[in-house]
C-alpha positions as a printed NumPy array, in Angstrom:
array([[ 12.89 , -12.186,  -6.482],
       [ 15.299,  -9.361,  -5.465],
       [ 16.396,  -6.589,  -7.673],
       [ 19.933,  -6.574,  -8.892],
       [ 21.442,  -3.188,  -7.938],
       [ 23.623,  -1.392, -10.282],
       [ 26.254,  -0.479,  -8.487],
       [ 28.265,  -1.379,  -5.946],
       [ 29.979,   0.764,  -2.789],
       [ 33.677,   1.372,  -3.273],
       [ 35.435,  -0.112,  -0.068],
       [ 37.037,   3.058,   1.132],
       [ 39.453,   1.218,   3.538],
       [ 41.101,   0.245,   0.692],
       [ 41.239,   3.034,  -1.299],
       [ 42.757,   4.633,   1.781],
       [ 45.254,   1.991,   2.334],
       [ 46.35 ,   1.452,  -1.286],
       [ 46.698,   5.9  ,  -1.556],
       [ 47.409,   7.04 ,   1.472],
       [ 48.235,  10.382,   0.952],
       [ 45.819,  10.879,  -1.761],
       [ 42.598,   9.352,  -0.292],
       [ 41.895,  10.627,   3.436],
       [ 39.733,   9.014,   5.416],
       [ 37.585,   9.82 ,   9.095],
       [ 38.793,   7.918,  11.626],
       [ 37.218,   4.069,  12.288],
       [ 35.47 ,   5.217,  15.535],
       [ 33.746,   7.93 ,  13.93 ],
       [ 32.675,   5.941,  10.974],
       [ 31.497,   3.167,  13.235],
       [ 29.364,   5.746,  15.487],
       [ 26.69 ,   7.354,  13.229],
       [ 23.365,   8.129,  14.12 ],
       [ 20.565,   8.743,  12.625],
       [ 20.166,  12.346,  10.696],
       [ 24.123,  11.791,  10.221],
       [ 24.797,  12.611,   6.144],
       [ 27.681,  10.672,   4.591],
       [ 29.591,  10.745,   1.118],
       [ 29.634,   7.338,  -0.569],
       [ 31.518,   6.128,  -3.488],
       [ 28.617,   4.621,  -6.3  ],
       [ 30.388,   2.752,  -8.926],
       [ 28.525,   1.144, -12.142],
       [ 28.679,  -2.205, -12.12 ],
       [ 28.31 ,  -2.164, -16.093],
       [ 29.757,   1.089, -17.038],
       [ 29.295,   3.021, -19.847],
       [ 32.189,   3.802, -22.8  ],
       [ 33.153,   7.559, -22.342],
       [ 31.264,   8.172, -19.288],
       [ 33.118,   8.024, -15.693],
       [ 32.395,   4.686, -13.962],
       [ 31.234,   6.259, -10.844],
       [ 29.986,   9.092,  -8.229],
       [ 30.472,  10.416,  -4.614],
       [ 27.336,  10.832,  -3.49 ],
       [ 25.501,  11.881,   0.165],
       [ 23.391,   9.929,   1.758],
       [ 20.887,  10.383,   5.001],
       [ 21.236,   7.743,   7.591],
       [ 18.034,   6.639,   8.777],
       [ 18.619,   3.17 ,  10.836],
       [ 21.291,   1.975,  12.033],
       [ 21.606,  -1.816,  12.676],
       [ 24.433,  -3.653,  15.424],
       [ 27.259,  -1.799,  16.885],
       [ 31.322,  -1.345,  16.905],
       [ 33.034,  -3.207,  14.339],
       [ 29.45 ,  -4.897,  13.543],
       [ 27.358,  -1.938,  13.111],
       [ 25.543,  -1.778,   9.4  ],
       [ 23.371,   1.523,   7.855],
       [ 20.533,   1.941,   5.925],
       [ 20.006,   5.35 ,   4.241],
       [ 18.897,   7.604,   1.996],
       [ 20.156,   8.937,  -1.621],
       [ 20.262,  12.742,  -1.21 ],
       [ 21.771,  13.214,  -4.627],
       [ 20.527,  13.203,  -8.014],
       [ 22.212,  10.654,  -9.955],
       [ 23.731,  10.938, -12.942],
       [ 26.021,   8.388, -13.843],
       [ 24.559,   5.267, -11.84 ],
       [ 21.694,   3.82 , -14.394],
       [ 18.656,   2.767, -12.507],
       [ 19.497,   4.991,  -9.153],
       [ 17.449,   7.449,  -7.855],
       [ 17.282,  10.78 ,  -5.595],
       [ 15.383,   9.22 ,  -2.382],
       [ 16.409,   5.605,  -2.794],
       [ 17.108,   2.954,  -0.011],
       [ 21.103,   2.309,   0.403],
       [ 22.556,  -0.518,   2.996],
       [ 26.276,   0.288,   3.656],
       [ 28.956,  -0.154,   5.993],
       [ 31.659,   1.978,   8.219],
       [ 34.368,   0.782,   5.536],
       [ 32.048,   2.565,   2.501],
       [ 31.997,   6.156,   4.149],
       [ 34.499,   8.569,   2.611],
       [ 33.372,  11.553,   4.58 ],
       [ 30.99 ,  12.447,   7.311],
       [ 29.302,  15.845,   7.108],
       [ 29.208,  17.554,  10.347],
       [ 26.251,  17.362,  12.115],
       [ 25.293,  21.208,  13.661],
       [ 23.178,  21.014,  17.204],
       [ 20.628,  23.516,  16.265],
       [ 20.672,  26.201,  19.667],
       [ 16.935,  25.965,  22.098],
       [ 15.723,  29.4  ,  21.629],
       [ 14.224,  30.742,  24.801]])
């Protein structure tokens, strides 16, 4: 039997196109072309939240597969936060998300060949 996550991934899309101005966003074709090593900031929110505490987190995450391409092209990746809102979530933890969940990409530095 699978285990029921708690959370979900806030559809950043949306959140872009309902606050524009407020909620900026990487272009499609950059959030549809991630690699592996790529780190990403996703939007964890409860899905039973708790009174007084804030329903959700941005949190990074390490892409390690990547699955299809273009408008098809799924991630798998890893938590590189501690947690502290999302009950159940852990630091290292298996994520599955989409191009429409990322709501930044941290830049990926070339390290330099020393000679």
């Amino acid at each position: 039997m699978a285990r029921r996550l708690s959370y979900t991934l806030a559809d950043c899309v949306a959140r872009h196109e309902a606050y524009p101005q407020r909620f900026q966003l990487k272009p499609w074709h950059e959030r549809t072309r991630l690699r592996q090593g790529h780190i990403v900031k996703l939007i964890f929110e409860a899905v039973h939240p708790r009174p007084g505490i804030p329903k959700g987190e941005r949190m990074w995450v390490r892409v390690t597969q990547v699955f299809g391409s273009g408008s098809n092209v799924t991630y798998e990746g890893v938590l590189d936060n501690i947690p502290t809102v999302i009950p159940g979530l852990r630091y290292g933890a298996t994520v599955h998300f989409g191009p429409q969940h990322v709501a930044d990409i941290f830049p990926l530095r070339e390290t330099p060949m020393r000679h």
